[in-house]
N, C-alpha and C positions, 0 to 999 in steps of 0.2 A: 645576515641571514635573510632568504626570500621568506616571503611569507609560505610560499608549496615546503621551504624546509620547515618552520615553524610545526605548520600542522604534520608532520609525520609521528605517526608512531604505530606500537606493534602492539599486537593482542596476544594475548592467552586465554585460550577459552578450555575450563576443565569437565571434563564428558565424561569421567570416570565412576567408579563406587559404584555400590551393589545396589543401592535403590529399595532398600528393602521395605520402608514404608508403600511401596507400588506393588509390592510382593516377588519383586525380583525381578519385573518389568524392565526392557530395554530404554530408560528412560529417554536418555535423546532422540530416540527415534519414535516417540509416542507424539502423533500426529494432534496439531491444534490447528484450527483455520485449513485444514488439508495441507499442513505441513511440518515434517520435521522439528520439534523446537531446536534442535539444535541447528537446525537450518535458518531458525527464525532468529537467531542469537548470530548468527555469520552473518545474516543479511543487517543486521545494525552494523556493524562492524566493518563493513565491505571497502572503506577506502582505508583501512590500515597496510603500511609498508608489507607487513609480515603477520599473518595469523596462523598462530601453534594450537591445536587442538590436541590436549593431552588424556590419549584412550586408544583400545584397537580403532585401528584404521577401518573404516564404513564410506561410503558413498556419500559427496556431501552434496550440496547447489553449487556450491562453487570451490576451487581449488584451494586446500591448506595446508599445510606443512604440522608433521603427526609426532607424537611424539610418545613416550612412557616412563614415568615412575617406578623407580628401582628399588622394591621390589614392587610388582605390578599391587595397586591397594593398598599402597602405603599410607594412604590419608591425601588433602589437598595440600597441605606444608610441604609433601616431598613432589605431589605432582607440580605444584607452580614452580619449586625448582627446576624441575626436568623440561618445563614449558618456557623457562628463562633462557636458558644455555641455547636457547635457540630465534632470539631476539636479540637488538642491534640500537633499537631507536631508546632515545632519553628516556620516552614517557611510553608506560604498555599499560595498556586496557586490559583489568584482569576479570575475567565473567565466569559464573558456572555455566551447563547447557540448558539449563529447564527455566527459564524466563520470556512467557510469551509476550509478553507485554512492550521487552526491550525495542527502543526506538534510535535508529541513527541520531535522531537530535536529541535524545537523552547521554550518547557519545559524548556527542560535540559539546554538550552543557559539562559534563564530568569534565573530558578536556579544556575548555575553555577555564572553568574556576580552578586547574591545578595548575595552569600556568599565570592566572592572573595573580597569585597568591604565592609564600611562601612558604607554604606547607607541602609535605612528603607525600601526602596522598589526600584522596578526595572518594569520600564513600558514599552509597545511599543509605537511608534508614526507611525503615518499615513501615506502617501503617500503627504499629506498637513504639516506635521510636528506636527498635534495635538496629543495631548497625550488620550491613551487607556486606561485608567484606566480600564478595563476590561478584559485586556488581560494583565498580572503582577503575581509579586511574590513581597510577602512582608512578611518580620518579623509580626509573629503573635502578637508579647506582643506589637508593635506596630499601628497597627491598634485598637486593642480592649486599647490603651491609648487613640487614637486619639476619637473612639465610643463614650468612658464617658465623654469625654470633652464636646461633641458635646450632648449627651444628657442633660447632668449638665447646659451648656448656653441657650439648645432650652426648654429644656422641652420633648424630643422627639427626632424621628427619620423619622419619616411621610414626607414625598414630600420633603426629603434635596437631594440636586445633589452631586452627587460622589466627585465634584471638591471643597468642603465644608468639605469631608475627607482628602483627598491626600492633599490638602494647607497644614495641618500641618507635612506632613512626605517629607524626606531628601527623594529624588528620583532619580535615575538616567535613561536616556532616549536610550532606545536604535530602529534606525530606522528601519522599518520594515513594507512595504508598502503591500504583501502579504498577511502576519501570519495576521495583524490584520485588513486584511478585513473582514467588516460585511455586513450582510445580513437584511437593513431596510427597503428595497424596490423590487420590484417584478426586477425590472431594474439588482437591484445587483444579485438580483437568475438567475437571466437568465445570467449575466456576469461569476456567479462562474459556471453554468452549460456549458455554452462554453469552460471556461478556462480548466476543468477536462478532456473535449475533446480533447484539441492539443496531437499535435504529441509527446511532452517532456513533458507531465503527465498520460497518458492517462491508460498505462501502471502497476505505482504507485498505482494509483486514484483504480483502479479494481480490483486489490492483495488486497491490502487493506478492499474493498468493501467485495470481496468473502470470505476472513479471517472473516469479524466482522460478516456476512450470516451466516456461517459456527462456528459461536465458535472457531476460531483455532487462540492463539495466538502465534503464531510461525513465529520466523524470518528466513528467508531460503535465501541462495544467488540467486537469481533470473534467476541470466548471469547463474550459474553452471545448471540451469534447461535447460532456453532455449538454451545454446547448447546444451546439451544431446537431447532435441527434434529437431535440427536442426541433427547429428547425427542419429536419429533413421530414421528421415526424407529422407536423402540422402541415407543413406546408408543400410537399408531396403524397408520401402516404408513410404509414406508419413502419410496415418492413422495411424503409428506405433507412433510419436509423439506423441501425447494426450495418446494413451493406454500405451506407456511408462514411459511419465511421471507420469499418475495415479498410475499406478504398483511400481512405486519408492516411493513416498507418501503412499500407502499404507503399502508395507515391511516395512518401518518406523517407520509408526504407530503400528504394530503389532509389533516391536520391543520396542515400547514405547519410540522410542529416541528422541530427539530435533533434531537440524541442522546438527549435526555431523552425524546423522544416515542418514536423507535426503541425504548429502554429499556422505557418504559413499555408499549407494545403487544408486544412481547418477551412479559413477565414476566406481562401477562396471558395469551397463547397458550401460554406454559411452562406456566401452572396450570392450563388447558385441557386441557393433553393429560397432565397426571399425572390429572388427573378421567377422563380416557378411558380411560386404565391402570387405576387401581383401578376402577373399572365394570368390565374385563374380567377384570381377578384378582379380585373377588368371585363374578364369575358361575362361573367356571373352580373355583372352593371348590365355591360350590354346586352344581355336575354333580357334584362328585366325592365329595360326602357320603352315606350309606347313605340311600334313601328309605323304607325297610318300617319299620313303627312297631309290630311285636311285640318285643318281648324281646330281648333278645340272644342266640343259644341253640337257640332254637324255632321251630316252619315252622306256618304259617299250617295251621288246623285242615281236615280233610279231607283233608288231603296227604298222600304217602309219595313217598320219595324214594331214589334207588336212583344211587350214582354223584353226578355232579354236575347232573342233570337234575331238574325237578321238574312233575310234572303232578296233573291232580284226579282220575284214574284210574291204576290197577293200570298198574305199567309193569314191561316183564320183558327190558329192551335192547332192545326193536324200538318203532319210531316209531308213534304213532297211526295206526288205519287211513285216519283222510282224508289222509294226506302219503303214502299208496303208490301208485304210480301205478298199478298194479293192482287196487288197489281196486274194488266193484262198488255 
């Protein structure tokens, strides 16, 4: 097995239920950072083989495959069924939509410990220690054992709680008070929309944003931009920044490259504009170097000088007579 096979796997992400802590609120489509959560919960998600979104169908960022719970509101037990039958890979990434916090490498972390390990699945827990069953990765053939068990004893799948699946599968807990914050109250919206604010996400939070705006999946080193615009900035002028950085993005893209080609038109516009610096701190030397080439000492011959003034005639404190306006 390659390693590209190793890492596949599929999502299910559930967008469903009435939200009524929100007051009946469209909850996925309640904007956090100017986006989507449930937009923000597919951009973690983004290199899964297959992601099933199970709810009506809406406008996403990017392309999903839609799916529905029979009868529509039957609870998440019967939506992640209906979200499975349409999944293929070993391991599925199972999410609700309202987690703004969720991060690609909080993915890769779930993933990563459910296959270093022998256990069925791999959850988060709270900031209280409760377990997420919404925010996990688990062995497929497990879950879909644990489904027919639970249909076989109920008769169904209609209004069973998640914690009526996960009872029968081997879990490991890993803590994570962040990643799996959710969004069931107006309180927690306003919480994650402050937090995207501070000064140590703020930044993150907005790449991010403008990427999934924009279409552009593309990871760029960030520092390698803003110095180049902190360079453009000093060492031509300050709107040079932004039209710099555009113009680096742009050669990029009409080179069609990824990161290396960013990098690469980066690092030549960085040496660009140190060449535009030192071109003006050399010339700023030479304005400011003595120009007279006598002696050091000595006043050019026919001179006298009186005070800090110097002319080619007798001066006795009054200005030549062509600077008097009285002059005749």
């Amino acid at each position: 097995m390659t390693s590209n096979e190793s890492a596949v796997y599929d999502a299910v992400v559930l967008a469903g239920g009435g939200a009524r802590r929100l007051g009946g609120a469209d909850k996925p489509g309640v904007r956090v950072g100017g986006r989507a959560l449930l937009d923000r919960v597919l951009g973690a998600c983004a290199d899964a083989r297959a992601t099933v979104v199970v709810a009506e169908p809406r406008p996403t960022a990017r392309p999903v495959r839609w799916a529905r719970e029979d009868p529509p509101g039957a609870g998440p037990v019967a939506a992640l069924d209906a979200g499975l039958r349409h999944t293929a890979a070993d391991d599925v990434l199972v999410l609700s939509a309202d987690l703004p916090f969720l991060t690609a490498d909080t993915v890769r972390r779930l993933l990563a410990a459910l296959r270093a390990g022998p256990g069925e699945g791999v959850l988060l827990t709270d900031g209280d220690g409760r377990d997420q069953p919404l925010v996990a990765a688990y062995r497929t053939a497990a879950l879909r054992r644990e489904l027919a068990v639970l249909t076989a004893d109920r008769g169904g799948l209609t209004g069973l709680p998640l914690r009526r699946l996960t009872a029968g599968l081997e879990l490991t807990r890993v803590p994570d008070p962040v990643a799996s914050f959710d969004c069931d109250t107006w309180d927690d919206i306003a919480s994650a929309r402050a937090r995207i604010r501070e000064h140590g996400h703020v930044l993150d939070e907005w790449i991010s944003a403008v990427k999934d705006e924009l279409g552009i999946d593309l990871d760029v080193d960030t520092g390698l931009l803003l110095d180049l615009a902190r360079d453009a900035a000093h060492g031509v002028a300050r709107p040079a920044a932004p039209l710099t950085t555009f113009l680096v993005g742009y050669a990029a893209a009409r080179a069609q490259g990824g990161p290396e080609a960013v990098a690469e038109a980066a690092r030549k516009a960085a040496a660009l504009a140190l060449r535009w610096a030192q071109e003006a701190e050399a010339e700023q030397d030479r304005t400011a170097e003595p120009t007279s080439t006598e002696p050091s000492g000595t006043e050019p011959a026919g001179t006298e000088t009186t005070g800090t003034e110097t002319t080619g005639a007798d001066t006795t404190g009054t200005e030549p007579a062509r600077s008097r306006p009285d002059a005749g």
